[in-house]
ZAKOL-152884 format. One record per residue (C-alpha): x, y, z; residue number from 1; residue in one letter. Coordinates in steps of 0.2 Angstrom, whole numbers, plus 5000, padded with zeros to 4 digits. Layout:
<pts>
X, Y, Z, pos, code
X, Y, Z, NUM, A .
...
</pts>
This chain:
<pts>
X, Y, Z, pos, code
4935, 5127, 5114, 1, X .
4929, 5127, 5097, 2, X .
4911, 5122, 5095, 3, X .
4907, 5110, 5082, 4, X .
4893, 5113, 5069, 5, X .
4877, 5103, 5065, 6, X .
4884, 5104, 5047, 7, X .
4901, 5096, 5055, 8, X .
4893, 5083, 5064, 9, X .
4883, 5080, 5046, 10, X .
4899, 5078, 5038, 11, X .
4906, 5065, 5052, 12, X .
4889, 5053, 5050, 13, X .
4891, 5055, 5032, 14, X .
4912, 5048, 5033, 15, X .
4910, 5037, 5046, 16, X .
4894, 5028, 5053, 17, X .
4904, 5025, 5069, 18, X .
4914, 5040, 5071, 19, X .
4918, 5039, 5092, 20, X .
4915, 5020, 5090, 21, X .
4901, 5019, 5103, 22, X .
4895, 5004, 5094, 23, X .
4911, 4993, 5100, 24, X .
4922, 5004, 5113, 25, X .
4919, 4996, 5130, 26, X .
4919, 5010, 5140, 27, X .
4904, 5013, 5131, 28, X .
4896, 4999, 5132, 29, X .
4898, 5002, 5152, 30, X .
4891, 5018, 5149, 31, X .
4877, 5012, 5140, 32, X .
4873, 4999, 5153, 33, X .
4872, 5013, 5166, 34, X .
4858, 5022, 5154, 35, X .
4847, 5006, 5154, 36, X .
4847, 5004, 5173, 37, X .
4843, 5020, 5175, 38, X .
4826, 5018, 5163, 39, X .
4824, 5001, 5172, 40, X .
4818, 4983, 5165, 41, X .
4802, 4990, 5160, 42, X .
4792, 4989, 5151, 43, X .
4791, 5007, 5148, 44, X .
4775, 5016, 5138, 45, X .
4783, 5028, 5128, 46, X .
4803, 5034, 5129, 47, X .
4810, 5049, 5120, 48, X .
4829, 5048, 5115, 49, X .
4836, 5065, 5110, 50, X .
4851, 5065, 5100, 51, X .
4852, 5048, 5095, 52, X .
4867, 5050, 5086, 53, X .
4871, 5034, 5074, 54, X .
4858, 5025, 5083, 55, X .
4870, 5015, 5095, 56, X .
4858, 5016, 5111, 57, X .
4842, 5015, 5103, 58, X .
4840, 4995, 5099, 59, X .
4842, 4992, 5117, 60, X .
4831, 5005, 5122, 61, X .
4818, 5002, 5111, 62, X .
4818, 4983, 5119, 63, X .
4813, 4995, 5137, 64, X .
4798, 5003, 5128, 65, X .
4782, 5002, 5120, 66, X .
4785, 5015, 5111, 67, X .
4804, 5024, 5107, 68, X .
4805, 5041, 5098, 69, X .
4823, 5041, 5093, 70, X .
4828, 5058, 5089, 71, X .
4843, 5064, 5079, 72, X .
4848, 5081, 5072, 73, X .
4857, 5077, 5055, 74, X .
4851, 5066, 5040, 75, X .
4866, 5057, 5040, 76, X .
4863, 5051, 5059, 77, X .
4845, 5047, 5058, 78, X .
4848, 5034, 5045, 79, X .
4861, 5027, 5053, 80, X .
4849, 5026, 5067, 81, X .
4836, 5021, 5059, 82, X .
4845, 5010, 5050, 83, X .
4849, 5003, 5070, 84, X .
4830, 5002, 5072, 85, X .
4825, 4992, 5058, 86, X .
4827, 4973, 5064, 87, X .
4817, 4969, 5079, 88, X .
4812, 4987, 5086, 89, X .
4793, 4988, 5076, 90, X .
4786, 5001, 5089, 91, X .
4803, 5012, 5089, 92, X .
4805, 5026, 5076, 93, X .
4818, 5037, 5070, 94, X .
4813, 5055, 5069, 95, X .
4824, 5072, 5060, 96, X .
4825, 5084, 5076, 97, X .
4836, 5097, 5082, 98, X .
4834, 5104, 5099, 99, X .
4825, 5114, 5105, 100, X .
4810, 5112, 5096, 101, X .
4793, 5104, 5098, 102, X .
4795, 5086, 5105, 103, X .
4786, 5073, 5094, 104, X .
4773, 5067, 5109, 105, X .
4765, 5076, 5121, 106, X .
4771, 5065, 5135, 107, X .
4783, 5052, 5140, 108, X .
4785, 5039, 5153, 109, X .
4805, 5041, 5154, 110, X .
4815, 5053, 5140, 111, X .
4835, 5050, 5138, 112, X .
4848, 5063, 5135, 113, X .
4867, 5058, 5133, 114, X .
4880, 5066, 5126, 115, X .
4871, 5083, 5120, 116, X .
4870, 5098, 5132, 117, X .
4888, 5104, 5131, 118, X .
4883, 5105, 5110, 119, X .
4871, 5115, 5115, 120, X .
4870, 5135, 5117, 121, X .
4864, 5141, 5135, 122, X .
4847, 5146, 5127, 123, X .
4846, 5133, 5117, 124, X .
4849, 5122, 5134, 125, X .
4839, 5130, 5142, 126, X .
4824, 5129, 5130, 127, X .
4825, 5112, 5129, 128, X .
4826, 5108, 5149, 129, X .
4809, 5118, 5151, 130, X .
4803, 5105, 5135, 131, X .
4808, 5089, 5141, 132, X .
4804, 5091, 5160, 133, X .
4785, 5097, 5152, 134, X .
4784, 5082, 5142, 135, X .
4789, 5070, 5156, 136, X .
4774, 5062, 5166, 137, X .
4774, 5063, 5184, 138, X .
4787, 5049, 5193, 139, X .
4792, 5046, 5174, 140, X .
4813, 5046, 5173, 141, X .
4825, 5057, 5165, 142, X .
4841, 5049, 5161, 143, X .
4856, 5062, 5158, 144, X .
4872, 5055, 5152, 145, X .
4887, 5066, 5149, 146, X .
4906, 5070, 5149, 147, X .
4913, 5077, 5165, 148, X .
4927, 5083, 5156, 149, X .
4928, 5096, 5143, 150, X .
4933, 5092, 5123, 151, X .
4939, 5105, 5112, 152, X .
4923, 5105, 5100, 153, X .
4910, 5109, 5117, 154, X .
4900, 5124, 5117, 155, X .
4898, 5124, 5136, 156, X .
4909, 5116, 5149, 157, X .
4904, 5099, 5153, 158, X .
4907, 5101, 5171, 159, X .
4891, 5106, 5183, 160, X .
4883, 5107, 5167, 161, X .
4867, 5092, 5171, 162, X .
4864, 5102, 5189, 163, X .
4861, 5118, 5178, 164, X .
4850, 5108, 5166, 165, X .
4841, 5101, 5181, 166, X .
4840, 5120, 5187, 167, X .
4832, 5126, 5171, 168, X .
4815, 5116, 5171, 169, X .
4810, 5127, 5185, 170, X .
4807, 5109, 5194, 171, X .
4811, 5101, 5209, 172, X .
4822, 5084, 5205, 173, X .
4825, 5069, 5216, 174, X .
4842, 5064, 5208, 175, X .
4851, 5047, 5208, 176, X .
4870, 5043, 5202, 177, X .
4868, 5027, 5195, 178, X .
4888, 5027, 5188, 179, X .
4899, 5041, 5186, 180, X .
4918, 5038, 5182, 181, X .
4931, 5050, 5180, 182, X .
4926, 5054, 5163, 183, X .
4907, 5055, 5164, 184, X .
4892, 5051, 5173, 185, X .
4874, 5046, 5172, 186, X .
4859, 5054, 5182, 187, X .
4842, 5044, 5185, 188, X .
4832, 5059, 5190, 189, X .
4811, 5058, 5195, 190, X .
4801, 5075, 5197, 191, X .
4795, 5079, 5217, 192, X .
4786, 5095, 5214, 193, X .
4783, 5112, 5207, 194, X .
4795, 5126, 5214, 195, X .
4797, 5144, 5210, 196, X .
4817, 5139, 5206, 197, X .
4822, 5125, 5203, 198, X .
4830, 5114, 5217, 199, X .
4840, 5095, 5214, 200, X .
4841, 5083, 5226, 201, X .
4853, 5071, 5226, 202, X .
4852, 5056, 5235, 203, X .
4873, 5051, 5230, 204, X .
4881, 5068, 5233, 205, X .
4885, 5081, 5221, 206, X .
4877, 5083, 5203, 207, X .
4891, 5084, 5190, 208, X .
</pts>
């Protein structure tokens, strides 16, 4: 594998405001489906969304929430999601932010990660698990949507790679499967208590 750069995935939003086409690919769209049912109908206080990418999932979780703090790494991408944002979201912002690094809010009632651990480098990974599991209120939801399958630009191998972010809040997770296909999967996971290392549960078999 060769990992892709923030400057390179600057330069992609920059070419193209729909570079994987999650906008309009339908096994996206079933992807994105997944993500809402994990969050729920709502509606939710406050939802942070890290990596928003070009914005493609945030107008229809900023209809779940009260607040949406919609987070993305590159300049190009957070206008594109901002530019997602502006008709009908009022209460949703877009906000510059590269993992790990201080979370906008103190608190969330449900926070959604899709599509960014593998970019990430074990500390960095681990940093951001031990940020986001602190920043989730007790019986708020995580989402964690990923690849199951490596590409050639992944920093870490997709596979296993949610049960070891799980396993780096130093929490204890009750863990749903809400889809998983033979390319990805998407994890609707609530805290159950403090542990000395970390321990997921999962109600539909094994975390991938």
């Amino acid at each position: 594998m060769r990992p892709i750069t923030l400057d390179a995935f600057e330069r992609t939003f920059t070419n193209d405001p729909d570079p994987w086409r999650t906008f309009s690919d339908r096994d996206e769209a079933i992807k994105r489906a997944a993500i809402l049912h994990a969050i729920g109908a709502g509606p939710h206080g406050r939802i942070l969304e890290l990596a928003a990418g070009n914005g493609s999932n945030s107008r229809a979780l900023a209809a779940r929430a009260l607040r949406l703090d919609a987070t993305e790494a590159t300049i190009a991408g957070t206008r594109l999601v901002a530019a997602a944002l502006r008709d009908g979201a009022p209460r949703a912002r877009a906000l510059r932010l590269a993992v790990p690094a201080r979370l906008p809010r103190a608190c969330y009632d449900a926070i959604v990660i899709a599509e960014l651990l593998y970019y990430l480098s074990p500390r960095a990974m681990a940093r951001t698990a031990r940020d986001a599991a602190r920043a989730l209120r007790r019986g708020g939801t995580l989402v964690l949507a990923h690849h199951r399958i490596d590409f050639h630009d992944f920093t870490q191998h997709a596979a296993h790679l949610q049960r070891a972010f799980l396993q780096q809040t130093q929490q204890a997770w009750q863990v749903r499967t809400v889809r998983r296909t033979g390319r990805w999967v998407v994890l609707a996971c609530t805290i159950s208590g403090d542990l000395p290392r970390a321990r997921a549960k999962s109600a539909a078999g094994t975390i991938g």
